[in-house]
GUTIMI-463712 format. One record per residue (C-alpha): residue number from 1; residue in three letters; x, y, z. Coordinates in nm, 2 decimals. Layout:
BEGIN
{NUM, "ALA", {X, Y, Z}} ...
END
This chain:
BEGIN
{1, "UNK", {-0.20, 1.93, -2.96}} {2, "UNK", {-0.12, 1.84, -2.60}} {3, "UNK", {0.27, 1.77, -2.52}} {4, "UNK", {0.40, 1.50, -2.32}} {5, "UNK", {0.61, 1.57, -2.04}} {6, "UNK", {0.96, 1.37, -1.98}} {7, "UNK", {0.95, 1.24, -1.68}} {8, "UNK", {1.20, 1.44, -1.50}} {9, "UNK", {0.90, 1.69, -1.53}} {10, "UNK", {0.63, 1.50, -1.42}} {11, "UNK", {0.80, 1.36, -1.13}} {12, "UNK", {0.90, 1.76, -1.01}} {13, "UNK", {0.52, 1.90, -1.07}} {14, "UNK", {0.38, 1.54, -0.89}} {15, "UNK", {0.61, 1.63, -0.60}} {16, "UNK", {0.54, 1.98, -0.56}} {17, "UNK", {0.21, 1.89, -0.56}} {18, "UNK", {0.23, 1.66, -0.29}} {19, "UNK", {0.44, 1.87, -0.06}} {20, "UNK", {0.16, 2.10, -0.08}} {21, "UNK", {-0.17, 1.91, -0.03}} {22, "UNK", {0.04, 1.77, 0.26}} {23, "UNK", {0.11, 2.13, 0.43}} {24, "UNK", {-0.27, 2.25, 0.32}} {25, "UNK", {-0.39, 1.92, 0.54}} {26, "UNK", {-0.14, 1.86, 0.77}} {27, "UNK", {0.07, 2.09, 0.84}} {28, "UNK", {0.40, 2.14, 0.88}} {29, "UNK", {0.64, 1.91, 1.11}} {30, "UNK", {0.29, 1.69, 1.12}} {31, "UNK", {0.16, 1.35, 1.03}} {32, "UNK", {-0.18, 1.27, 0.98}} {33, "UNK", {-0.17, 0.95, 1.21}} {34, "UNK", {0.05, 0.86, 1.51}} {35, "UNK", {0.38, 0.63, 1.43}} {36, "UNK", {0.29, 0.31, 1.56}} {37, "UNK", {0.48, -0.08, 1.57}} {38, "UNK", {0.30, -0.45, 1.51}} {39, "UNK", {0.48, -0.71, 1.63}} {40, "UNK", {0.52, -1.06, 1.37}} {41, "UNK", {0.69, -1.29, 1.65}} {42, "UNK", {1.02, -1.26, 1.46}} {43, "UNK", {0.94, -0.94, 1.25}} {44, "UNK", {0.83, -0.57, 1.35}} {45, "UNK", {0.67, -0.35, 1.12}} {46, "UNK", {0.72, 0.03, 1.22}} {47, "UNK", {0.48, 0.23, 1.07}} {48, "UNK", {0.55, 0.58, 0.93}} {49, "UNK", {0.29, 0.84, 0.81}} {50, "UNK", {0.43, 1.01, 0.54}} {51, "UNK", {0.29, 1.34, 0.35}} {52, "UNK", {-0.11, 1.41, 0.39}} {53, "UNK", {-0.21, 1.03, 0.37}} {54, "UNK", {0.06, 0.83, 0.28}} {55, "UNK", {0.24, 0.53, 0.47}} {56, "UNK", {0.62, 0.42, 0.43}} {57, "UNK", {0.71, 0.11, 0.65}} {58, "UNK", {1.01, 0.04, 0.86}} {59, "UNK", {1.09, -0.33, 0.85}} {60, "UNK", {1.28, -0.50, 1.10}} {61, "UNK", {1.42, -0.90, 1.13}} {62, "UNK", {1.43, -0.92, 1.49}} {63, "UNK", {1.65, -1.18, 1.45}} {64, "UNK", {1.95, -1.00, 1.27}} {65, "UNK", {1.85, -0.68, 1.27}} {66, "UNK", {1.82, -0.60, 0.95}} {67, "UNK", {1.59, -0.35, 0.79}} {68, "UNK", {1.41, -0.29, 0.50}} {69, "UNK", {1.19, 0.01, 0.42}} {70, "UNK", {0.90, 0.03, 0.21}} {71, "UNK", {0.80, 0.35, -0.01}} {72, "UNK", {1.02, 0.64, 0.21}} {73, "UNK", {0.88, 0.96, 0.04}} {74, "UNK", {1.01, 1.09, 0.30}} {75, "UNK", {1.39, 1.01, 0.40}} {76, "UNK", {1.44, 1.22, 0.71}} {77, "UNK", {1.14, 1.04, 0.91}} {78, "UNK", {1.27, 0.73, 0.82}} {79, "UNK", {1.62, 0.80, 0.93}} {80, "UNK", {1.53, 0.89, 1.25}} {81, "UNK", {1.30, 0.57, 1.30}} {82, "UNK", {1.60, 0.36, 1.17}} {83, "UNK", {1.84, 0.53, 1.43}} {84, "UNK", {1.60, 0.47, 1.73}} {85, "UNK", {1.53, 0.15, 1.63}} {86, "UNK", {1.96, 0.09, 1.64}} {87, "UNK", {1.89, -0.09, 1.34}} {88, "UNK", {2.10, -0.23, 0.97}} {89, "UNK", {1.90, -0.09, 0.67}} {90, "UNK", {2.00, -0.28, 0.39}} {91, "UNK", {1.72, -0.24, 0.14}} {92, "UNK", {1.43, -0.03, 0.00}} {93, "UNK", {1.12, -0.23, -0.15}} {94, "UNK", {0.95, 0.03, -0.38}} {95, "UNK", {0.58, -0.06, -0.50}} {96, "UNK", {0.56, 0.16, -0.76}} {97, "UNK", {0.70, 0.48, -0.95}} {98, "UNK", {0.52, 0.75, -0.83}} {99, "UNK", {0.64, 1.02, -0.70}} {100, "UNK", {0.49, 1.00, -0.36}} {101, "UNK", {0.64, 0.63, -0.29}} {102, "UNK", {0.98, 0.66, -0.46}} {103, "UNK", {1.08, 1.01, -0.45}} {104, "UNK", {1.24, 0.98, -0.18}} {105, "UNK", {1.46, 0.71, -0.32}} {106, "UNK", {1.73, 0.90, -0.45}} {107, "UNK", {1.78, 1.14, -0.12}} {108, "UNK", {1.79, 0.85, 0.11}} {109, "UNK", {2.03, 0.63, -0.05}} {110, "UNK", {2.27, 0.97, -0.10}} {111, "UNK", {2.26, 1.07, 0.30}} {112, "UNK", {2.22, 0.76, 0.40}} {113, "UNK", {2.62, 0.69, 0.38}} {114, "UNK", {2.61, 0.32, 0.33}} {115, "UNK", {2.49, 0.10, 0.02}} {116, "UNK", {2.13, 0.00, 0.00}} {117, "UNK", {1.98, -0.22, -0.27}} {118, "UNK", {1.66, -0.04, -0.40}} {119, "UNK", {1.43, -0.30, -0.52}} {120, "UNK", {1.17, -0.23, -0.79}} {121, "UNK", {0.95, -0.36, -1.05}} {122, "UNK", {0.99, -0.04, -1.28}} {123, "UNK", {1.28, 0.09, -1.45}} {124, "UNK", {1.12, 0.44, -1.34}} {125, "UNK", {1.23, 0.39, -1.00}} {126, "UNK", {1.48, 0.67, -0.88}} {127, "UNK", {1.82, 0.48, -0.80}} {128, "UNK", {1.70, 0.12, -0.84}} {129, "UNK", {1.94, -0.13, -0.85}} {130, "UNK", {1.73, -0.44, -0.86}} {131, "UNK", {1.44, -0.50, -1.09}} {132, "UNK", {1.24, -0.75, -1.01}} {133, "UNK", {0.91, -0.98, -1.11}} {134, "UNK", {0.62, -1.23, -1.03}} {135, "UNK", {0.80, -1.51, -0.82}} {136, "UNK", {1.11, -1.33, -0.70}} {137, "UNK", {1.27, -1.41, -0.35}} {138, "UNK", {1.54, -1.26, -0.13}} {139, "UNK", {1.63, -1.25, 0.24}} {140, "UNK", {1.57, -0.99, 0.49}} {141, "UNK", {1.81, -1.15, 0.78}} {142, "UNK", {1.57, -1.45, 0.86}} {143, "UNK", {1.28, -1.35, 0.64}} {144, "UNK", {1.14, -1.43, 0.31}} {145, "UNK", {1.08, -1.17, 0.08}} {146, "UNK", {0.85, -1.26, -0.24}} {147, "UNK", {0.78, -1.01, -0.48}} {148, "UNK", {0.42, -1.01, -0.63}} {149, "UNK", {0.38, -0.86, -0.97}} {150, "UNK", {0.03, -0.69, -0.98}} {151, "UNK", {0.04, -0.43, -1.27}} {152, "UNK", {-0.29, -0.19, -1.34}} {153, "UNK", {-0.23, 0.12, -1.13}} {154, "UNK", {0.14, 0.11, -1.26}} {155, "UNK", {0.24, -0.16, -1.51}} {156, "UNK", {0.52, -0.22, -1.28}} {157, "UNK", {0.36, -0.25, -0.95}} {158, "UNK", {0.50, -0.49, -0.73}} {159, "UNK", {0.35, -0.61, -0.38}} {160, "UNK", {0.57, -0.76, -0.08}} {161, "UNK", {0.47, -1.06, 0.10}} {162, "UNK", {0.71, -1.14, 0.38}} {163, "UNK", {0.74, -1.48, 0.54}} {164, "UNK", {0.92, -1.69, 0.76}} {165, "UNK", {0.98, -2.04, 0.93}} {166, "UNK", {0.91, -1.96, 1.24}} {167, "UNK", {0.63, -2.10, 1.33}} {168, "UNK", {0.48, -1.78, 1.55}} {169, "UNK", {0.52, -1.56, 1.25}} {170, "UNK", {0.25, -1.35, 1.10}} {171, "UNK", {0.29, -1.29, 0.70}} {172, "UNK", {0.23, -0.96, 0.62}} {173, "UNK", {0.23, -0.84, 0.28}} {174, "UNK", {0.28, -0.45, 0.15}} {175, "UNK", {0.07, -0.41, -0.12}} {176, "UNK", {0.13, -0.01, -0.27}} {177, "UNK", {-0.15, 0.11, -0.45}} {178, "UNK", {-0.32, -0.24, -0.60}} {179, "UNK", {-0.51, -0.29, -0.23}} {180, "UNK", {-0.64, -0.06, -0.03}} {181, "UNK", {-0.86, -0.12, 0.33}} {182, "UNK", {-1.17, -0.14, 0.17}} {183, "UNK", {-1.04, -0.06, -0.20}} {184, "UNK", {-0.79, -0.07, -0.49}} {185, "UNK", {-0.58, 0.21, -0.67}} {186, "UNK", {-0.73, 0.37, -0.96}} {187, "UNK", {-0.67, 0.17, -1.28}} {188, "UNK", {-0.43, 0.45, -1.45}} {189, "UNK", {-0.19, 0.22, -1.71}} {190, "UNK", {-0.41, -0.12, -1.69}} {191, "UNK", {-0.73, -0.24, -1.69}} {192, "UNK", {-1.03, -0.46, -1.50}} {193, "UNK", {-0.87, -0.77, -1.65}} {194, "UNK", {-0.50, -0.69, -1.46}} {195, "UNK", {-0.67, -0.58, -1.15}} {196, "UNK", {-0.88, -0.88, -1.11}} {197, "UNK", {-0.55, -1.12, -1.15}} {198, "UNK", {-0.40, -0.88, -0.89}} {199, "UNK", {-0.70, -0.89, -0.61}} {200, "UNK", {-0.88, -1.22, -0.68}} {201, "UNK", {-0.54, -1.44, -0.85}} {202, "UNK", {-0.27, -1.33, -0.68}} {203, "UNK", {-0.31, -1.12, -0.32}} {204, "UNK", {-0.66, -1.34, -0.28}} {205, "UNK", {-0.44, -1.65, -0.30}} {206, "UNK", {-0.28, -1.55, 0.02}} {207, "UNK", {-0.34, -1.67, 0.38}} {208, "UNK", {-0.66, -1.53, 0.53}} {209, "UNK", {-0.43, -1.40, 0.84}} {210, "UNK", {-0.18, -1.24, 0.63}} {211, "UNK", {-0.14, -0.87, 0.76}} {212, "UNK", {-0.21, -0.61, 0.47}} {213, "UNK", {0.01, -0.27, 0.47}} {214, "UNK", {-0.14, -0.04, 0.23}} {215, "UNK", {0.04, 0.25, 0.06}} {216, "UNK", {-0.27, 0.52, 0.19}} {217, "UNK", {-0.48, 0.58, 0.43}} {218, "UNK", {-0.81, 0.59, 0.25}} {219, "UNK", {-1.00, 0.39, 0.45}} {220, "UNK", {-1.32, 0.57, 0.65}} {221, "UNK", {-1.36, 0.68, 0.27}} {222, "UNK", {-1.34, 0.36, 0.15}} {223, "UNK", {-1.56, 0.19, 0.38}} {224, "UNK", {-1.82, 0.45, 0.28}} {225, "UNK", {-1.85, 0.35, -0.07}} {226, "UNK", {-1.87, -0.02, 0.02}} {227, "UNK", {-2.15, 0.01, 0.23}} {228, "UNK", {-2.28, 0.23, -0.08}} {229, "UNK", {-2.25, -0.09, -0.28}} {230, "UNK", {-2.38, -0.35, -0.02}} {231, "UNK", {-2.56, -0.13, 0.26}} {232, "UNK", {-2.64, -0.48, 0.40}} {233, "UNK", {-2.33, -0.56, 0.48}} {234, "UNK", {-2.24, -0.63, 0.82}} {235, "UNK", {-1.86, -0.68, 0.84}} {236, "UNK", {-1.87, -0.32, 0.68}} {237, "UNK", {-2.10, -0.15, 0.95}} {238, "UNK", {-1.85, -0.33, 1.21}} {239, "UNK", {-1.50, -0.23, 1.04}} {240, "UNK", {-1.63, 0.09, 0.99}} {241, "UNK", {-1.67, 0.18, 1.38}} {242, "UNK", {-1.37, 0.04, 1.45}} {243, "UNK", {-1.17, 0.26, 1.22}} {244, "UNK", {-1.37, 0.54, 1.36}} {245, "UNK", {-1.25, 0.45, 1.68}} {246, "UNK", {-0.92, 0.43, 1.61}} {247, "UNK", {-0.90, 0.76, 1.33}} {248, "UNK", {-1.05, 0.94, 1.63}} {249, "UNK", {-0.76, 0.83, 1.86}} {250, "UNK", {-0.48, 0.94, 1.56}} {251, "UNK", {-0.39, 0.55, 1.51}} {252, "UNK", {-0.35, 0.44, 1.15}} {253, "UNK", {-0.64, 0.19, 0.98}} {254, "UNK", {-0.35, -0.05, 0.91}} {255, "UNK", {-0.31, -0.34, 0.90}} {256, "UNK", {-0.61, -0.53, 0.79}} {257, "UNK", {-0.57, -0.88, 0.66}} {258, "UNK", {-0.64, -1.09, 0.34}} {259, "UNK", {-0.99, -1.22, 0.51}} {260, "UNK", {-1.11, -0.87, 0.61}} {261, "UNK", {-1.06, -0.73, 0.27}} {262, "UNK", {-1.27, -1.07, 0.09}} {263, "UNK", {-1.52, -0.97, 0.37}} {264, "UNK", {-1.60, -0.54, 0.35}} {265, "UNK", {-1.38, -0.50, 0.04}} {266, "UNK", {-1.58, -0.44, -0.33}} {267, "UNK", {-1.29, -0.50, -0.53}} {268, "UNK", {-1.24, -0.85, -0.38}} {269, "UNK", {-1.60, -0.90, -0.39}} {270, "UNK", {-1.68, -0.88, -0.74}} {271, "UNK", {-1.81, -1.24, -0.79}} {272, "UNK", {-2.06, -1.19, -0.47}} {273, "UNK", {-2.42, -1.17, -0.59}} {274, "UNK", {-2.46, -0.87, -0.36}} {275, "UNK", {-2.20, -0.67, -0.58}} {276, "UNK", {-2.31, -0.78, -0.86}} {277, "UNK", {-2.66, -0.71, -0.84}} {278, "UNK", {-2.60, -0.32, -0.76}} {279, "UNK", {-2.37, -0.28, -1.10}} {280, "UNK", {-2.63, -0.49, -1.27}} {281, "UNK", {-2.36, -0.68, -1.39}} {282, "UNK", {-2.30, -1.10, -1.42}} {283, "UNK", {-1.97, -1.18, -1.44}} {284, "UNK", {-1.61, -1.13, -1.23}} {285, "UNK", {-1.44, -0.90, -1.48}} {286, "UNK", {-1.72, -0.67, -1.56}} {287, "UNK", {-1.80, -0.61, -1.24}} {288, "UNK", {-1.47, -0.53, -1.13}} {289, "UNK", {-1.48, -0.25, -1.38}} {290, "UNK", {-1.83, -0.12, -1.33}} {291, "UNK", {-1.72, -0.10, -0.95}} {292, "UNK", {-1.43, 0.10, -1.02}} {293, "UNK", {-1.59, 0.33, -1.27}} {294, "UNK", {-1.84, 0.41, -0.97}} {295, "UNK", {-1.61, 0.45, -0.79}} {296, "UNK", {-1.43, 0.73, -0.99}} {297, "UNK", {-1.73, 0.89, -1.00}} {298, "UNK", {-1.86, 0.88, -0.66}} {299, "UNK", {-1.89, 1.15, -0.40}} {300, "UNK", {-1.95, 1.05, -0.03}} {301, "UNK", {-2.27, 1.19, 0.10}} {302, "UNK", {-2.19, 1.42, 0.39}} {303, "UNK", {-2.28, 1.32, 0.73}} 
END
């Protein structure tokens, strides 16, 4: 009979896991990409690789400046980025409960020496102090936060979409593990029905421009297995070199935006006729399962 593990346990095996796939690949001291910065008119997004393929996400009101951080695994990199920045963190958006985008939760709100609200959709979430749902709003000095509730990989996943009145701004949302460049988190406490209303409903919904921060970067592997699935697609063969381009250079594949992903993404293609005819399958839901069950299975044929 197999035992469960609390999930003190879990989250101390999930992290020691982590820490070593990210030495093994990395090495130590190292990030996989180069730290970079997109500006949003009144907004900047610092981006910050994090373990062996992670990304955590300084953001910063120009306005005010006031910060917000997204998924710091690791606290010490994002210390430093908030001290050269001469910045006010104020608040940590967490996506989700795993260990390798809110484990760092509980260190960084202990040396950090100030209070931080820690915003969740999960009571799993080390140190949270704000749950919240589908519809919820806040400020980040002259931004609008709204939290997007898009359960399947977690059933308490929550995406960011940041806005603002000024009229030069770019949205940007931070979508976790729901959406990936070019693909979606694995489907571990939900189903094709949740992740559907997550990618199609909800993120799909979104402005075409809207910058997409994804919690990995997956995407060179992603893009792979959606030219696998429609090895006619153009937009594909284009994003691909791109991201070859820049991986090559040590830049991360992020952002991409809301239009890119309906364009070279399978998960957001599911009612396309070209998806659809290579799972064989006729309708939205279906297909978004078939896709990911290829997925799971699917090995990239070495160049």
């Amino acid at each position: 009979m197999f035992r469960v593990l609390p999930e003190w346990a879990v989250q101390r095996l999930t992290a020691t896991y982590f820490r070593a796939n990210a030495w093994y690949n990395v090495g130590s001291g190292k990030f996989h990409s180069n730290q970079s910065s997109v500006d949003h008119a009144n907004m900047k997004v610092k981006i910050l690789p994090a373990l062996s393929d992670n990304y955590m996400y300084l953001v910063v009101d120009e306005v005010s400046k006031e910060a917000a951080v997204v998924d710091p695994v690791e606290p010490k990199t994002v210390l430093a980025a908030v001290e050269e920045a001469g910045v006010s963190l104020t608040t940590v958006l967490t996506t989700h409960h795993h260990w390798d985008h809110a484990g760092g939760n509980k260190e960084l709100v202990e040396s950090f020496g100030k209070p931080l609200k820690v915003v969740g959709g999960d009571d799993r979430i080390p140190a949270l102090t704000q749950q919240v749902t589908h519809g919820d709003t806040f400020t980040l000095g002259s931004l609008q936060v709204t939290c997007l509730f898009t359960p399947c990989h977690t059933r308490g996943h929550i995406c960011y979409n940041i806005t603002s009145d000024d009229p030069d701004h770019t949205p940007a949302v931070f979508t976790g593990d729901t959406l990936f460049l070019g693909g979606c988190g694995k489907f571990f406490e939900g189903n094709a029905t949740e992740m559907h209303k997550a990618l199609i409903e909800v993120l799909g919904a979104l402005p075409n421009h809207t910058l997409v921060y994804c919690g990995h970067e997956y995407a060179l592997q992603n893009l792979k297995f959606g030219a696998h699935i429609e090895p006619a697609n153009t937009d594909i063969q284009a994003k691909t070199q791109e991201i070859k381009d820049r991986r090559e250079e040590g830049q991360p594949s992020v952002p991409s935006t809301i239009g890119e992903e309906k364009k070279i993404n399978p998960f957001m293609r599911v009612c396309e006729a070209s998806v659809q005819q290579h799972t064989g399958t006729s309708e939205a839901v279906e297909t978004m399962a078939a896709v990911r069950t290829e997925k799971d299975n699917w090995k990239a044929p070495k160049l």
